[in-house]
N, C-alpha and C positions, 0 to 999 in steps of 0.2 A: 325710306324713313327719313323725315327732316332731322336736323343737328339741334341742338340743345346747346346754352353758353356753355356747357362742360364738356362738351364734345368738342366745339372750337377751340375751346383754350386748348386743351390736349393735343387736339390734331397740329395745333399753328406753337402749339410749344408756346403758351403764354398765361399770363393769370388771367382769371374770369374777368377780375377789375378793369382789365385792359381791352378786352372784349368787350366788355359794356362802354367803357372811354370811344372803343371805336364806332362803334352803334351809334350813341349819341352824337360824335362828332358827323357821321353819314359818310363814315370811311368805308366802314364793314357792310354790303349786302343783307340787309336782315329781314322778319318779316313778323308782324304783331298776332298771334294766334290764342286768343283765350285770355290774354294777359300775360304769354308770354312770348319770349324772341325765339324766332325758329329760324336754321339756315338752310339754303337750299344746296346741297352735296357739289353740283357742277358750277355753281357761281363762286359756291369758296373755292375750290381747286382754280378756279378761272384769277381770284380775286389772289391768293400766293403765290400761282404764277408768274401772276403780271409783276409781282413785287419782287420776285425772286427771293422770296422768303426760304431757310431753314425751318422745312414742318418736320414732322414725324414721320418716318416710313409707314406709319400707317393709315396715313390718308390716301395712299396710293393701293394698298389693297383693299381699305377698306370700300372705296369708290367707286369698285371692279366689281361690288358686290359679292364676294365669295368666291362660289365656282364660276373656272375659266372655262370648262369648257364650250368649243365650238365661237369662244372670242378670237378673233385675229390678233398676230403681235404687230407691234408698233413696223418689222421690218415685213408685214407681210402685206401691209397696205401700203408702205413705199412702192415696195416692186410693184404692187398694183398699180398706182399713181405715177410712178417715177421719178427722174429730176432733171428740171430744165433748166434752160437759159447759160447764162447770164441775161435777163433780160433787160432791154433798155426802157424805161419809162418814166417818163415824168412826173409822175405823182402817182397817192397810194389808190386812186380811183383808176387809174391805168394799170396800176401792178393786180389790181384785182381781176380787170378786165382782160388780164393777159392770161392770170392763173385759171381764172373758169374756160375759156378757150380751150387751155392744155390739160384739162384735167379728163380722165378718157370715163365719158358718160355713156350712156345708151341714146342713140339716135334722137328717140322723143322726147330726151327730154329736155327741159327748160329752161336754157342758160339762160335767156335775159332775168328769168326769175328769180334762179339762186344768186346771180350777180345780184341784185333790189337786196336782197334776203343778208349778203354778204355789207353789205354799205350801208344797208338798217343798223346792223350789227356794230358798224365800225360808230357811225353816229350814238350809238348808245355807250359808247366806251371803245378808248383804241384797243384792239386788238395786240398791239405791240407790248413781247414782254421782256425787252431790255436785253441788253448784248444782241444787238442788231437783228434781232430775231423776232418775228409775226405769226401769231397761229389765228387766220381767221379759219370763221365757222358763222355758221346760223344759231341764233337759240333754239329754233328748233331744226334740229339736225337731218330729220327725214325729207326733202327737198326735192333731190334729186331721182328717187327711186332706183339707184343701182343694187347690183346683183350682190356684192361686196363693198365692205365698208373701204375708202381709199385715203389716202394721205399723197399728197403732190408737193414736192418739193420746187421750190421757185428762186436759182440767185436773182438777185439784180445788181446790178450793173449801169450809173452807180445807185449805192445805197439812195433808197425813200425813203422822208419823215411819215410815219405812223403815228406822231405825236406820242412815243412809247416813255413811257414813267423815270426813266433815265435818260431821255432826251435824245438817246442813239439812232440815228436814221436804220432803215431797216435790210437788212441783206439778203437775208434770207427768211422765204416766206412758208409757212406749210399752211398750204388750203384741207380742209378735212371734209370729208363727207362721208357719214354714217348711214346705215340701213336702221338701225333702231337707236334708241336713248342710250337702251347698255352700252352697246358697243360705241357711240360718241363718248361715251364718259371713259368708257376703257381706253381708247385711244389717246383722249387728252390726257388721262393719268400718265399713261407707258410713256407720249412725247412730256410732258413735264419732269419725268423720271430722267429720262435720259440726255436732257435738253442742263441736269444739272454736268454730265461728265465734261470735264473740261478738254478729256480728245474729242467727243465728239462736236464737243463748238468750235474746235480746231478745224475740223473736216469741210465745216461751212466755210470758216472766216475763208479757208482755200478754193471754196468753190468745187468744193473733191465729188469726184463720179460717183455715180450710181451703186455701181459692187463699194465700194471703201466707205459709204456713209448706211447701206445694208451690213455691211459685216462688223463694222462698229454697234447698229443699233441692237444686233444679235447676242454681240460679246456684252454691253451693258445689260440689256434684259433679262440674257441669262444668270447675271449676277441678283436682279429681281426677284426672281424664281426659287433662288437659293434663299434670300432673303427670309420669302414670306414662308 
């Protein structure tokens, strides 16, 4: 279901008037249906995150769609994906080409693709959502055809410019790739969720291993859980 200006404001914690300020100015992702503005669920989450906005806890489960089950948590497509590097590269077109390399695919399938797919993406808006931190993806998420949705964690070493909305070059990157639409949206929610706890941005700024950035992403998610 698309968003409604009263569902944005709610969600982003703001007045409608501001919502339509942002519209009009061509800040806010909108879309003209009927005569009226509709928004698209994963462009706003995409379009908060980047700002590091204060929303509502409820844009995170509502985004999730309802029932979880048979969705993956945010730490069970890390360990899928896992975490590399520090890696070294020169720009954010090499950090991409480094993350699809490591990201663990099935044989056939098409990394020069999803790389095209991933730097489509970045051209259409950086990727980078401030405090040195990158969530690229594709708009459409289904790409790669794995068995399981994954999340690959990427330092680098030193930080890339992402051109991220705070200006911070980027450190750490998480590549995503989904099996369907729900589970890319479930993903970004749970990483947007967690990406707000301040241990667990600590864990990056360290460059912290595999077990210590899964057991962090567990203990916040679990508080998620309680949440909703």
């Amino acid at each position: 279901m698309q968003l409604g200006i009263k569902d944005v404001a709610r969600l982003l914690e703001v007045s409608e008037k501001t919502v339509y300020r942002w519209v009009e100015e061509g800040k806010l992702p909108a879309y003209r249906i009927n005569d009226q503005h509709r928004f698209n669920r994963a462009e706003l989450l995409e379009w908060a995150t980047a700002r590091r906005m204060k929303v509502s806890p409820d844009i995170y489960k509502e985004v999730e769609g309802g029932e979880q089950a048979g969705l993956p948590s945010l730490s069970e497509a890390l360990a899928e994906g896992g975490v590399h590097g520090p890696l070294v590269v020169p720009d954010k077109a090499e950090a991409l080409k480094a993350a699809v390399a490591l990201l663990p695919l099935p044989p056939e399938a098409d990394r020069s693709f999803l790389l095209e797919m991933l730097l489509s993406r970045e051209q259409a808006g950086s990727t980078g959502v401030g405090e040195g931190v990158a969530i690229p993806h594709a708009r459409s998420p289904v790409v790669a055809q794995v068995q399981r949705p994954i999340v690959t964690l990427c330092y680098l070493e030193p930080a890339v410019d992402f051109g991220a909305p705070d200006g911070r070059p980027v450190h750490a990157l998480f590549a995503i790739v989904s099996t369907t639409i729900r589970s890319h949206l479930h993903l970004l929610s749970r990483l947007a969720f967690v990406l707000r706890e301040d241990s667990f941005k600590a864990l990056l700024e360290k460059r912290a291993p595999l077990e210590a950035v899964l057991a962090e992403a567990r203990r916040v998610e679990a508080n998620l859980g309680k949440k909703g």
